[in-house]
Structures are given as C-alpha cells and as structure tokens.
C-alpha positions as CSV (number, residue, x, y, z in Angstrom):
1,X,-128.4,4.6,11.4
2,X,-128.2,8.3,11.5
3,X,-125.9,9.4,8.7
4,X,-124.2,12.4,10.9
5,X,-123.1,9.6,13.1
6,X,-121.5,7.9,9.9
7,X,-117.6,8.4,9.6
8,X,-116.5,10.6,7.4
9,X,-114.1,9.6,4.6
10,X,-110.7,10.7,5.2
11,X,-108.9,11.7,2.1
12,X,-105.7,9.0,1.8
13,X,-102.7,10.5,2.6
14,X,-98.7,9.8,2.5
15,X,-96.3,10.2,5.0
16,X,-93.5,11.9,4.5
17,X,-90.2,13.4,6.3
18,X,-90.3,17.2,4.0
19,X,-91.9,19.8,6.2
20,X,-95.5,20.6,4.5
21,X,-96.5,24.0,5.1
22,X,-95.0,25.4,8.4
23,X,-94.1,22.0,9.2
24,X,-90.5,21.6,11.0
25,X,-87.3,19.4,9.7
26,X,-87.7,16.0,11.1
27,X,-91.1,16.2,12.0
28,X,-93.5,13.6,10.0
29,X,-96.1,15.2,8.0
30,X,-99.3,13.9,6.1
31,X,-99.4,15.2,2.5
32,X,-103.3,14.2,0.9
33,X,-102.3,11.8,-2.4
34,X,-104.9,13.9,-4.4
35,X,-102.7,17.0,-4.7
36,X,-99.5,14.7,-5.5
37,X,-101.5,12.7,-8.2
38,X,-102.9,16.1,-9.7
39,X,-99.2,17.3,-9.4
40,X,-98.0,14.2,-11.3
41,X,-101.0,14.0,-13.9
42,X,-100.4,18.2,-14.9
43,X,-96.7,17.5,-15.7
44,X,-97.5,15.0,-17.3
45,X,-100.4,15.5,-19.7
46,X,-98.7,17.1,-22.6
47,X,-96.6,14.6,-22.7
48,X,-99.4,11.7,-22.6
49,X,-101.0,14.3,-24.9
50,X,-97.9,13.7,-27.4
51,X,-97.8,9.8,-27.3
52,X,-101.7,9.1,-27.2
53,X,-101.2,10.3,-30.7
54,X,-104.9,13.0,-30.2
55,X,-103.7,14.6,-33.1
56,X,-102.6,14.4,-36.3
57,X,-99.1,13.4,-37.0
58,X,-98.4,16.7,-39.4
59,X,-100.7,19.4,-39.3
60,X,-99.5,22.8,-41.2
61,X,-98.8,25.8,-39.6
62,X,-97.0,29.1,-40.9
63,X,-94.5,31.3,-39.0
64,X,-97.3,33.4,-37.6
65,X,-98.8,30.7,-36.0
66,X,-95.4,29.5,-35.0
67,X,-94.2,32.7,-33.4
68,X,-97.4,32.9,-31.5
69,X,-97.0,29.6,-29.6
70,X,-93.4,29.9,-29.6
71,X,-93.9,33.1,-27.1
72,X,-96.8,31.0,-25.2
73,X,-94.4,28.3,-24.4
74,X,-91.5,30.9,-23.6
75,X,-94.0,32.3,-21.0
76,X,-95.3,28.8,-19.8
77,X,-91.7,27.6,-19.5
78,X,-90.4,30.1,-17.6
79,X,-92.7,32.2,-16.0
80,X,-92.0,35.4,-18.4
81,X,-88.2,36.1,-16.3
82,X,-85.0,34.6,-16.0
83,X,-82.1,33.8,-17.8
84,X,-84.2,31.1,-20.3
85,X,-87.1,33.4,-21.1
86,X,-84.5,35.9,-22.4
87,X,-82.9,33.2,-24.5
88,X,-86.3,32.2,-25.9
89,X,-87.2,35.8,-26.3
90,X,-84.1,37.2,-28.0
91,X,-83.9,35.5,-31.1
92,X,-85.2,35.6,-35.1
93,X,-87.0,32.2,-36.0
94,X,-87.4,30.9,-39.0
95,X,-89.7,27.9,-40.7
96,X,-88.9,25.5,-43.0
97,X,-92.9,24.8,-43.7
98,X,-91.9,21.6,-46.2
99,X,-89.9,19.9,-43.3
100,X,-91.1,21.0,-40.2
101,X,-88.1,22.3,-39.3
102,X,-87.5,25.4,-36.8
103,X,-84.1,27.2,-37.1
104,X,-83.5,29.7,-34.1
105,X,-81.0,32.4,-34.5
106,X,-79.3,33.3,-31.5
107,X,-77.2,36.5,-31.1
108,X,-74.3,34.5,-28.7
109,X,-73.1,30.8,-27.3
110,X,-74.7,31.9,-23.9
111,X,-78.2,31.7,-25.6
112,X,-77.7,28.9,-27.4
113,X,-76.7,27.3,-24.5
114,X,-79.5,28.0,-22.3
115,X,-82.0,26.7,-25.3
116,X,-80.5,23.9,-25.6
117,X,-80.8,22.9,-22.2
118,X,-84.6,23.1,-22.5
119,X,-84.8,21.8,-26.2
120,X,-86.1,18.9,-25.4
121,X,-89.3,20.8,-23.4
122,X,-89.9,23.5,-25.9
123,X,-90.2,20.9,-28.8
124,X,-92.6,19.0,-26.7
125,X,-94.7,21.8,-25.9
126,X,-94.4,22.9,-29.4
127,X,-95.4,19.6,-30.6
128,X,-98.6,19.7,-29.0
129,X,-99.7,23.1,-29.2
130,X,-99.0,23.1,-32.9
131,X,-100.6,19.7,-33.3
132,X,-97.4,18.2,-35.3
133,X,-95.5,15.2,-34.4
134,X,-93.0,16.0,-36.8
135,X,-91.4,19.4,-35.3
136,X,-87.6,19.9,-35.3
137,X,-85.5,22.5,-33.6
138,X,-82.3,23.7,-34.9
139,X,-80.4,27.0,-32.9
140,X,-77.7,28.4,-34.3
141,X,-75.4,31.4,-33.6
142,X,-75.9,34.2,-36.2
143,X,-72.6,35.2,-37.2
144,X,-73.7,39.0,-37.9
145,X,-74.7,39.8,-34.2
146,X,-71.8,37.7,-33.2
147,X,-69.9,40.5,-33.8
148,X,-68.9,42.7,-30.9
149,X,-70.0,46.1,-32.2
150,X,-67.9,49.4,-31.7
151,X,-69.7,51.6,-29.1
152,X,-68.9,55.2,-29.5
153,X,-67.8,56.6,-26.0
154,X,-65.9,60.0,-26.2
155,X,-67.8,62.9,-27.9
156,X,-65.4,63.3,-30.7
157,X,-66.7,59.6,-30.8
158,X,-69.7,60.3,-30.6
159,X,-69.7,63.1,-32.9
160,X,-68.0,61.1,-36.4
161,X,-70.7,58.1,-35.6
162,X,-73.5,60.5,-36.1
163,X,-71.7,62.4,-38.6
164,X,-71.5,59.5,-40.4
165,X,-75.0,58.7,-40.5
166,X,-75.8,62.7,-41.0
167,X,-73.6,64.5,-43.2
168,X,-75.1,67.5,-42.6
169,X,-74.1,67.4,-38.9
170,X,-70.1,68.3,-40.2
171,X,-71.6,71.3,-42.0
172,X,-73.6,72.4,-39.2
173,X,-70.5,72.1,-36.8
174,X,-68.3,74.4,-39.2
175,X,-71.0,77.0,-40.0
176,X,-71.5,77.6,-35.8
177,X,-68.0,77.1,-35.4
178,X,-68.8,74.5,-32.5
179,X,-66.7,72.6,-30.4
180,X,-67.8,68.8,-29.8
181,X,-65.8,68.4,-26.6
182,X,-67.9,69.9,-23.4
C-alpha cells in the first residue's frame, strides 16, 4: 500500500466547553491531550522531584548559596512583579546552617502575610533547588522597621534633620546669616 495513502495519526484530543484560542463561549472545542499532560507533568515535577527522594535528604548550603536561589524562586514564582515578588524581595534572611532553618525578616504584617500565603511553594522550590529535605521557613516582623519613621516635611524640618546629622550645617547657616524658609 502506498504509505501517502496511509491515515495519518491524529494527535488524541479532549473536548471541552472553555473557548481555546479565539474560540467563542458555548462553542465545543478540541484541546490536543499532549499540551494538557505537559501542562500537568511541568507543575508537577518539582514536586515528584521532592518525594522521589533524587537527592540527598540534607545537603549543606551557606547563606550565599541561599540568597542566590531564594531570588531564583522569587523570580520563578512570580514572574519578577507583583505584590509577592516585593514581599520576597524586601526582606533580610538569615540561616540557621545547624538546623536548616530560614528566618525571613519582614519590615510589616502586609509582607508577612503575602509570604505566608506562598510558604508552602517557596519551601518546596527551595527544597529542591537546594537539594535538602530538611528546609524550614520561619518570617517574622522585625520590630525596628516596624516602626513608623518621622519624615521631615517643612524646611525648618528639614533643616534640624540634616543639622543633626551635620553640625556644621548650624554654623554655616549663622556665618551667611541664611534663612531656611524659601
């Protein structure tokens, strides 16, 4: 038989009611299994990654290392914008090397909010990356940036923060008899 006469295989497909590319509502449309299965195995393979056990169950790391990933994930996560990449983005971490444990200081209850809503994906994603099974994540609110500080708004203001930091500034004011309000 001439093989150009031979059917061609058809790729499997599912039916389904969601529009697929300028599909309309309502209308049925044929999605190819391949790109759904591919979908389902991407999201999927670090977390097969983490229970197929590929690597070690503790494998050091220092807070180089850590810091590195930990922006790598950020990015991954959230595509380098939004509300959560900020969050991830904003705060001082800190490694406990003996224990594996992560403790991320936040500078508000917004932040530590937002990570802990996607806790439970960063500490998957640093699991694998970092090769350690035994990761924990800990945020916390740092009390010091909690702290709403005093912005200086008038000139006068203006003037006694920065004379503060320069005393010289008083000095210079008196010798050229200058006026700090324009």
């Amino acid at each position: 038989m001439d093989p150009r006469l031979q059917e061609r295989k058809k790729p499997a497909v599912r039916k389904t009611d969601r529009p697929i590319g300028n599909g309309k509502i309502g209308e049925k449309s044929y999605q190819p299994l391949e790109s759904k299965e591919k979908k389902k195995s991407e999201q999927s393979s670090w977390t097969s990654k983490l229970s197929s056990g590929d690597y070690e169950d503790a494998k050091a790391f220092d807070l180089a290392k850590l810091k590195e990933e930990w922006e790598a994930v950020a990015t991954a996560m959230t595509g380098g914008n939004g509300v959560y990449f900020a969050a991830l983005n904003s705060g001082h971490l800190e490694l406990d090397e003996e224990n594996y444990l992560i403790t991320y200081s936040v500078s508000n209850a917004f932040q530590m909010e937002k990570i802990q809503e996607k806790k439970r994906e960063v500490l998957k994603a640093l699991k694998i990356r970092l090769k350690n099974k035994l990761i924990d994540l800990k945020v916390v609110v740092d009390e010091n940036e909690e702290k709403v500080k005093a912005v200086p708004y008038t000139n006068k203001e203006k003037f006694e923060y920065l004379s503060k930091k320069n005393p010289a500034l008083k000095l210079l004011k008196d010798k050229l008899d200058l006026d700090y309000d324009m």
